[in-house]
C-alpha positions in Angstrom: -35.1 -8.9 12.8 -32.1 -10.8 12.1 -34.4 -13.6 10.1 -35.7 -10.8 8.0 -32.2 -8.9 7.5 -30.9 -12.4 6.3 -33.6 -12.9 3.7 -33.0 -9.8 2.2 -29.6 -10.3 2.0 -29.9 -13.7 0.5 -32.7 -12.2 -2.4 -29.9 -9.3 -3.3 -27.4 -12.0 -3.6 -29.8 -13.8 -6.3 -30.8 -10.9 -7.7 -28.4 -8.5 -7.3 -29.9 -4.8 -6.4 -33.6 -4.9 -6.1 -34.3 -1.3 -7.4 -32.1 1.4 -9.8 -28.6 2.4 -8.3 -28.4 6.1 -7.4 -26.9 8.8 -5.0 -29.8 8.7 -3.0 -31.8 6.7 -0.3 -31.9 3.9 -2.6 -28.5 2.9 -1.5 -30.0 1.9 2.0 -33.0 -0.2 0.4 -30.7 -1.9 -2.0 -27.6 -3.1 -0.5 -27.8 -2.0 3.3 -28.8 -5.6 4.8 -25.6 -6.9 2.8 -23.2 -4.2 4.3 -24.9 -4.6 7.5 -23.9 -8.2 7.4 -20.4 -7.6 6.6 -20.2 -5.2 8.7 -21.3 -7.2 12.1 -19.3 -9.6 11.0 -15.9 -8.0 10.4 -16.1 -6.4 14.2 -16.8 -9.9 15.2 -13.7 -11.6 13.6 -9.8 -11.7 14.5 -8.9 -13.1 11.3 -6.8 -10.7 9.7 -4.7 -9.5 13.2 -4.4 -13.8 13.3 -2.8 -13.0 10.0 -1.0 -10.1 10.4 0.6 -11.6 13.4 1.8 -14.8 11.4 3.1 -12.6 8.7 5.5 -10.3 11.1 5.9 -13.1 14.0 6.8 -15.9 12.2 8.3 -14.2 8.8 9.6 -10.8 9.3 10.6 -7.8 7.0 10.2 -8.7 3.5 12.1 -6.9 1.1 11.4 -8.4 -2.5 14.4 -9.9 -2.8 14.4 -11.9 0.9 14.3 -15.6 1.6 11.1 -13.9 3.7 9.7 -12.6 1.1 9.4 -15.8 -0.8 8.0 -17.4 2.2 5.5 -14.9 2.5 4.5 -15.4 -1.1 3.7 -19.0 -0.2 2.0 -18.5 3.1 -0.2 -15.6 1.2 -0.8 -18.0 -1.7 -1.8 -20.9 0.8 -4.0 -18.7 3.0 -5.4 -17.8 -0.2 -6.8 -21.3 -0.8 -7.6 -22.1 2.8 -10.4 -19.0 2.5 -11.8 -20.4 -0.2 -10.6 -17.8 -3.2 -10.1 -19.6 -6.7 -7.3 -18.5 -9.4 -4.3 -18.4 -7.4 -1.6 -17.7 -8.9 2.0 -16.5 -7.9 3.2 -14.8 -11.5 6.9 -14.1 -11.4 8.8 -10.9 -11.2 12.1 -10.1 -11.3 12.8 -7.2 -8.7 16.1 -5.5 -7.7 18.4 -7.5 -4.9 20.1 -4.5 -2.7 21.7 -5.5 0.0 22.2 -3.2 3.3 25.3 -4.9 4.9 26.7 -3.4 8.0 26.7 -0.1 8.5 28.0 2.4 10.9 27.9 6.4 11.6 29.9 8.8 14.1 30.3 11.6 15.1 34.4 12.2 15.9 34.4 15.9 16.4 33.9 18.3 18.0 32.5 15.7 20.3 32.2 11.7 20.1 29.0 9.9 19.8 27.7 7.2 17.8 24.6 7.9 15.1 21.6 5.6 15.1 21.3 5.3 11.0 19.9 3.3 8.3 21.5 3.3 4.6 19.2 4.5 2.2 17.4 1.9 0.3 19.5 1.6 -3.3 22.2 3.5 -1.6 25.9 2.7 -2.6 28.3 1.7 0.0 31.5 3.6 1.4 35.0 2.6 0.4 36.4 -0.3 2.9 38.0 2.6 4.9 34.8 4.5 4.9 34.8 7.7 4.4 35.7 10.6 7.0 35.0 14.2 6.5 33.5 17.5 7.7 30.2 18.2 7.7 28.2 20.4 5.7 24.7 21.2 6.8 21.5 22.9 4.6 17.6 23.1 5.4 16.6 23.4 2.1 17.6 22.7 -1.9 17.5 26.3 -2.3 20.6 26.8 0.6 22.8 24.0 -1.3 22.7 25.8 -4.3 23.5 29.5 -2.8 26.1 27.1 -1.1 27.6 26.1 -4.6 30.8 23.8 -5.1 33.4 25.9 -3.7 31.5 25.2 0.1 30.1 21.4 -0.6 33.1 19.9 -2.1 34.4 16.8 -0.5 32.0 17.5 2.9 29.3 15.4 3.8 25.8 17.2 3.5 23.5 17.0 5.8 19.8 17.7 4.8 18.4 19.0 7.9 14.8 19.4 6.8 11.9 19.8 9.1 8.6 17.5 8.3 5.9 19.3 6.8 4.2 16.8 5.3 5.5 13.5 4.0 5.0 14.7 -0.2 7.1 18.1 0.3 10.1 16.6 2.5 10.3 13.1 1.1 12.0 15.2 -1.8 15.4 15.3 0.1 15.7 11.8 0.8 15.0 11.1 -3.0 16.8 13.9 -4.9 19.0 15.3 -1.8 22.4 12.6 -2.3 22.5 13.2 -6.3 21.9 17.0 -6.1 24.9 16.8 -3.3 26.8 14.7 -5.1 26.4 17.2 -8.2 28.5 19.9 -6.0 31.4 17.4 -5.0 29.9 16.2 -1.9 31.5 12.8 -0.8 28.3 11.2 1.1 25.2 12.7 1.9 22.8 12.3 5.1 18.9 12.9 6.0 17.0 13.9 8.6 14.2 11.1 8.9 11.3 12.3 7.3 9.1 11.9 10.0 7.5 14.0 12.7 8.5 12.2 15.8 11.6 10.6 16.7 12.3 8.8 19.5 15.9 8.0 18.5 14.9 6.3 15.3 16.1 6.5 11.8 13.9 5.7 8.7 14.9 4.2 5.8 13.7 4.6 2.3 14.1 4.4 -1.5 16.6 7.3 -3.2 16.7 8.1 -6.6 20.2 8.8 -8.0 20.2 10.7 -11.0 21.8 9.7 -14.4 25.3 11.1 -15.3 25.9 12.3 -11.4 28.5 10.4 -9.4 26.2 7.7 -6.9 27.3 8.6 -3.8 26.5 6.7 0.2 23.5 8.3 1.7 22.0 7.1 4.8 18.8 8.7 7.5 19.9 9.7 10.5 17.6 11.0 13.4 15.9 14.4 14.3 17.8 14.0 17.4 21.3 13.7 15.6 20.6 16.0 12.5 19.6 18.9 15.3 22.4 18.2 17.7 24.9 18.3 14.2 23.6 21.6 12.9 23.4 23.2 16.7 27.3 22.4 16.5 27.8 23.6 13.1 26.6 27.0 13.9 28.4 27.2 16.7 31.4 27.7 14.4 33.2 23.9 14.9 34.0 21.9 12.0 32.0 18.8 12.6 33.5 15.8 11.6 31.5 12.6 10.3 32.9 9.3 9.6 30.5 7.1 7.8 30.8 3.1 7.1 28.4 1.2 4.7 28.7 -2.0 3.0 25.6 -1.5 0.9 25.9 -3.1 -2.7 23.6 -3.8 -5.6 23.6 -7.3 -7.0 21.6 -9.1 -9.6 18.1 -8.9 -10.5 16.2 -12.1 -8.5 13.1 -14.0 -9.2 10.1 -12.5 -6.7 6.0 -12.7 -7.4 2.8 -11.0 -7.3 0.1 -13.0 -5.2 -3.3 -13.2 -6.8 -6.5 -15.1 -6.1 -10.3 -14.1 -6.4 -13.6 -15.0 -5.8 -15.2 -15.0 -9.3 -18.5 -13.4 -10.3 -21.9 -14.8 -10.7 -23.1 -12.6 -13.8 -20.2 -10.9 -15.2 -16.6 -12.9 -13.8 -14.6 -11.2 -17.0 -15.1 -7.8 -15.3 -12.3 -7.4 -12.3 -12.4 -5.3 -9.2 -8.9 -5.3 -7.8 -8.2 -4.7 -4.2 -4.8 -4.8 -2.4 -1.8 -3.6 -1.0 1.7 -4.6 -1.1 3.5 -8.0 0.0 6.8 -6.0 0.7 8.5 -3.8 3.2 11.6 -2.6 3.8 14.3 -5.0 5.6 13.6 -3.5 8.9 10.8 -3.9 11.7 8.2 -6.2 10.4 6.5 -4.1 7.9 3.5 -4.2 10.0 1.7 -1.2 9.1 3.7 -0.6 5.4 2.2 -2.3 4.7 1.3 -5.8 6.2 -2.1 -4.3 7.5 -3.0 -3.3 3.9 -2.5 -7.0 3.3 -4.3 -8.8 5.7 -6.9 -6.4 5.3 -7.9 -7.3 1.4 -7.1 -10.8 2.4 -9.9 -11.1 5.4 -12.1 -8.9 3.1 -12.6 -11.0 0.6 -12.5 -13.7 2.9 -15.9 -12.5 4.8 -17.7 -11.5 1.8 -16.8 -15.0 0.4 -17.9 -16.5 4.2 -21.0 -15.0 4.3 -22.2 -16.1 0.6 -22.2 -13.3 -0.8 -21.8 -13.6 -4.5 -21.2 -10.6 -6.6 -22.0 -9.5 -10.3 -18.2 -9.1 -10.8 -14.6 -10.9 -9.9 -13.2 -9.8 -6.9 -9.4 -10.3 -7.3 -7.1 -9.9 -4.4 -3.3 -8.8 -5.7 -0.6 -8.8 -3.2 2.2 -6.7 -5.2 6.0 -6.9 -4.8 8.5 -4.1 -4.6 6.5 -1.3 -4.0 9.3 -0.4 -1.3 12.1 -0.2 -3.9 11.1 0.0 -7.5 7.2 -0.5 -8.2 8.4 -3.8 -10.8 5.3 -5.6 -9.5 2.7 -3.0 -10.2 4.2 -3.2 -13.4 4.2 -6.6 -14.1 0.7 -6.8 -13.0 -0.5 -4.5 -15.8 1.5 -6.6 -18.2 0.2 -9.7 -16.6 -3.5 -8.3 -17.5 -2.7 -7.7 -21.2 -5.8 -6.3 -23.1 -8.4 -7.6 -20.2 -7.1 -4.4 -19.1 -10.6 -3.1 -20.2 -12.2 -5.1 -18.2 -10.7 -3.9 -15.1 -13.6 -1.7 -13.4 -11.9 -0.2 -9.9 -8.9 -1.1 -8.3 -8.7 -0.7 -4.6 -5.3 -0.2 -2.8 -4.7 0.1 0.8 -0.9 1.4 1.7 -1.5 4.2 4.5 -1.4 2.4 8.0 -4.4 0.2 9.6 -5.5 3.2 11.8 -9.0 4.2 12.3 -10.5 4.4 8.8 -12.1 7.5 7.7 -13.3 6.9 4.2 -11.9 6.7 0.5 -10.4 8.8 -1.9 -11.5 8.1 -5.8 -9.8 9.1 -8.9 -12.2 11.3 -11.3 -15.6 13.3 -10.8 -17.7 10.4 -13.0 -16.3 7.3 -10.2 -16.7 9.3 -7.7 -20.4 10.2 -8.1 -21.0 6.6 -8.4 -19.0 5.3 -5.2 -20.0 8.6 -3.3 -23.4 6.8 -2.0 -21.4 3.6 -0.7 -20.4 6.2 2.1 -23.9 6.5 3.7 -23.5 1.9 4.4 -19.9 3.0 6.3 -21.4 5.9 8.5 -22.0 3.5 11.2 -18.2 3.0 11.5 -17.3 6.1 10.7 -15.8 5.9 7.4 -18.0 7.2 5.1 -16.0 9.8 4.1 -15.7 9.5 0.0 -13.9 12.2 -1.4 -12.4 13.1 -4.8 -8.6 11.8 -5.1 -7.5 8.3 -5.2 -4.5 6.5 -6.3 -1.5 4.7 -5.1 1.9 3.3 -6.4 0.9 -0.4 -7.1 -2.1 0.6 -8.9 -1.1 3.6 -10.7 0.3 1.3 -13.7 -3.7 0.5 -14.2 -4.8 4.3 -13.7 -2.5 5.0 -16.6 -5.1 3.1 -18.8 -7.7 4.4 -17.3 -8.8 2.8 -14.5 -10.6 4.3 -11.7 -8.1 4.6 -8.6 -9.6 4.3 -4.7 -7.4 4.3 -2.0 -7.9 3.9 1.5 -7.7 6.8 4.3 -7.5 6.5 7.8 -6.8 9.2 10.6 -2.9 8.5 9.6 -2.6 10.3 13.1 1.0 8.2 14.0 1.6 6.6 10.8 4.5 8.2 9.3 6.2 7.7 13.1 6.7 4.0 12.5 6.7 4.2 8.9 10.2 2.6 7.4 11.5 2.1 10.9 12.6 -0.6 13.2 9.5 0.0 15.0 7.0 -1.0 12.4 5.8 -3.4 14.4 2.6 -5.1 15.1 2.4 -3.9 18.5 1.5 -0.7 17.0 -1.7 -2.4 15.2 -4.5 -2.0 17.5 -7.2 -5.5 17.0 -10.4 -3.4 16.8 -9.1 -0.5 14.3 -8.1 -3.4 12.1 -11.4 -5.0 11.9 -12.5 -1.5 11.2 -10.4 -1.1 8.4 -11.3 -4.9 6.9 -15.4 -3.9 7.1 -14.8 -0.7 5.2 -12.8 -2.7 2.6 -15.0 -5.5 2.4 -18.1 -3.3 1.9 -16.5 -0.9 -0.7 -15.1 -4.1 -2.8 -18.5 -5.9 -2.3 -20.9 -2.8 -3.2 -18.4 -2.0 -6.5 -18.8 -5.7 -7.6 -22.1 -6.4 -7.6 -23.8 -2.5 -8.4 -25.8 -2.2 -11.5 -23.2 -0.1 -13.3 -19.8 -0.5 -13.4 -17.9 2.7 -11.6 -16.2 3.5 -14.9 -19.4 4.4 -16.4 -18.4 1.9 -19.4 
C-alpha cells in the first residue's frame, strides 16, 4: 500500500492533477496520496516545536525595533536556506522604535497596593514625578460621555470593560486614552482585554487621535480594574499614582523575511503563506505569533522534503511590525510592485497554534474553489473551510485583490496568553503544532499546484 501511495504521488508531482479539479470526489483521486503524504509526515516530525523553541529559548520577545528582532531575522533567513528554500531575501523596513522603560502603578488610597501593569504599546510616558490623581471609572464609551468634562477632568479613567469578544472590547484599549484625554483626563487605564486573568496584564497597540492631547495609558488586570471600581462605588475617592518612562524615538532599520520553493510550470505565479516575525516586548511571543512562524516555515519545509514540486511558487514571508504599526505588510505589497497580479492566495496564520479547525477565505468565487481541499484535512479534523479570511499582514494584498485565507483553530485559551508575560512556549502543546503545520502544508501545496488558480484569473 505504501509502494502504490508513493507512485501516485510521484505521477501527480510530474503531472500535476490527473483528472479536472472540482468540488466533488475528484479531490480524493487527484491529490489525496499527496496530502496523505504530508500529512503522515507532519505528525511524524518535531521540526517546527525544534524551531519554535530556538526562536523564544535562545532569542526572546521581538519587537521590530529589538537587537532580537534582528537576530531573529537572521536565524529565520538561515533556517530558510538550511531547508532548502531558494530567494531569500531579508528586504528592509523601517518600523517605529518605542521604547517601554520602567514603569510603575499604585494604588495609595483608600488602601495601598501595588498594580501589576504594562504601558500600552505607543503609549507616552508620565512626567519624571509621575502623575498622581483620583480615579475615575466607566464600563463603557457611552458612560464617559454622559460623564462629560466637568467629572473626567484631571482624573485618571479607568476603562472597566468586560471581554465579550476580542473585536468589541479591543476598542477601549485603542480609542479609550484619546477619547479620555478629549474630556481632560490626565492618564487613562484598561482592563486587559482578556477573559482570564491570573494576575496578568496585557499589553497592546493604542491609537491616539490627531489634534487630542497624547496622554500615558497602560493595561492593568481584571483583578485590579474590579477591586478599583468595587472601591469607587463604595463612595471613596480612589487615588492612582502612575509612573512610565515610555518614549518614542526614531524610525530604525527592521526586515521582512522571504524565501520560496519555486514552481515547476508556472514560478511567476506566488502563493504566499505566513505569519509575523514580531511580538510585543514581553513573554516570548510564542503563540503571537511565533507558532504562526514556525508553522509556514516547517510547511514549506516538508512539502519541499518530500519532493513535492508544485505548478506555482510557494513563498514563505515572515512580516515585521504587525504588533505596532503593520509597516511590513506594507512594504511587502510595495516590495511586489505590479507582480502584484501574479499573486494567486496568500495564506496568514496569526491566531494561536491550538488545535486547527479549518480556514476562513475571503470571497464566494475562492472559496468554492478551496472549499474541496477540506475533505484531504478531515482526517485531522480541520476541514472546516468557511467564508471569511483575512488578516493584518496580508490585508495590504487583499486591497488589490487578492484572495485572503487565514488559519482557525479552537482559539479556546488563546486570547489568555495573548500580549502577556506568559506567552510562552510552555503553552504550545508538540502534537497541536504538528497539526497545525499538516493543515498548512496541505492547503499551500493543494493551492499551488491545482489546475486553476483560486482567483479564477
Amino acid at each position: 500500500m505504501k509502494k502504490s501511495t508513493a507512485a501516485l504521488s510521484a505521477a501527480l508531482v510530474v503531472c500535476g492533477s490527473i483528472i479536472g479539479w472540482s468540488a466533488d470526489q475528484s479531490v480524493d483521486l487527484s491529490y489525496r496520496a499527496a496530502a496523505d503524504r504530508i500529512i503522515d509526515a507532519a505528525l511524524a516530525d518535531n521540526g517546527a516545536y525544534d524551531k519554535l523553541a530556538y526562536l523564544c529559548d535562545r532569542i526572546g520577545n521581538r519587537i521590530s525595533s529589538s537587537d532580537n528582532f534582528r537576530k531573529a531575522v537572521k536565524w529565520a533567513a538561515t533556517e530558510m536556506e538550511r531547508d532548502g528554500l531558494v530567494n531569500i531575501s531579508t528586504p528592509e523596513v523601517m518600523v517605529p522604535h518605542w521604547i517601554r522603560g520602567k514603569e510603575h502603578a499604585a494604588l495609595l488610597a483608600p488602601i495601598q497596593k501595588n498594580l501589576p501593569m504594562l504601558s500600552l504599546g505607543g503609549s507616552v510616558g508620565t512626567p519624571t514625578e509621575g502623575i498622581t490623581a483620583p480615579l475615575f471609572v466607566v464600563t463603557s464609551f457611552d458612560e464617559l460621555e454622559r460623564a462629560g468634562k466637568s467629572k473626567v477632568d484631571g482624573k485618571i479613567v479607568l476603562f472597566n470593560v468586560a471581554y465579550t469578544g476580542y473585536g468589541q472590547t479591543v476598542r477601549y484599549r485603542a480609542e479609550g486614552p484619546s477619547r479620555a484625554a478629549r474630556l481632560g483626563a490626565r492618564a487613562a487605564l484598561v482592563r486587559s482585554v482578556t477573559p482570564v486573568s491570573l494576575q496578568t496584564p496585557h499589553t497592546g497597540a493604542l491609537r491616539y487621535t490627531e489634534g487630542i492631547a497624547k496622554i500615558p495609558a497602560a493595561a492593568i488586570t481584571i483583578e485590579d480594574a474590579l477591586l478599583l471600581a468595587r472601591l469607587a462605588a463604595s463612595g471613596d475617592t480612589v487615588t492612582v499614582k502612575l509612573d512610565m518612562e515610555a518614549r518614542q524615538e526614531a524610525e530604525v532599520a527592521a526586515a521582512n523575511v522571504i524565501g520560496e520553493i519555486k514552481g515547476r510550470e508556472k514560478p511567476e505565479e506566488i502563493i504566499v503563506i505566513g505569519g509575523h516575525l514580531d511580538s510585543w516586548d514581553v513573554g516570548q511571543g510564542a503563540q503571537d505569533d511565533g507558532s504562526g512562524v514556525v508553522t509556514a516555515m516547517q510547511a514549506v519545509a516538508l512539502i519541499h522534503k518530500l519532493g513535492l514540486k508544485p505548478r506555482r511558487t510557494i513563498r514563505v514571508v515572515l512580516w515585521t511590525d504587525e504588533e505596532y504599526g503593520s509597516s511590513g505588510s506594507i512594504a511587502y505589497r510595495k516590495w511586489v510592485g505590479p507582480a502584484i497580479r501574479n499573486h494567486v492566495a496568500a495564506i496568514e496564520m496569526d491566531g494561536g497554534a491550538e488545535k486547527p479547525l479549518g480556514f476562513g477565505v475571503a470571497g464566494e468565487g475562492p472559496l468554492q474553489r478551496v472549499k474541496p481541499i477540506g475533505k484531504l484535512l478531515e482526517r485531522i479534523g480541520a476541514g472546516a473551510i468557511t467564508i471569511g479570511g483575512g488578516g493584518a499582514d496580508i490585508a495590504p494584498l487583499m486591497k488589490d485583490g487578492v484572495p485572503g485565507i487565514a488559519h482557525r483553530s479552537v482559539g479556546t485559551r488563546y486570547f489568555e496568553w495573548h500580549h502577556t508575560q506568559a506567552d510562552t512556549i510552555d503553552k504550545i502543546k508538540p502534537e497541536e503544532l504538528r497539526l497545525n503545520v499538516a493543515a498548512m502544508a496541505v492547503l499551500a501545496y493543494v493551492i499551488a499546484d491545482m489546475p486553476e488558480r483560486v482567483d479564477g484569473k
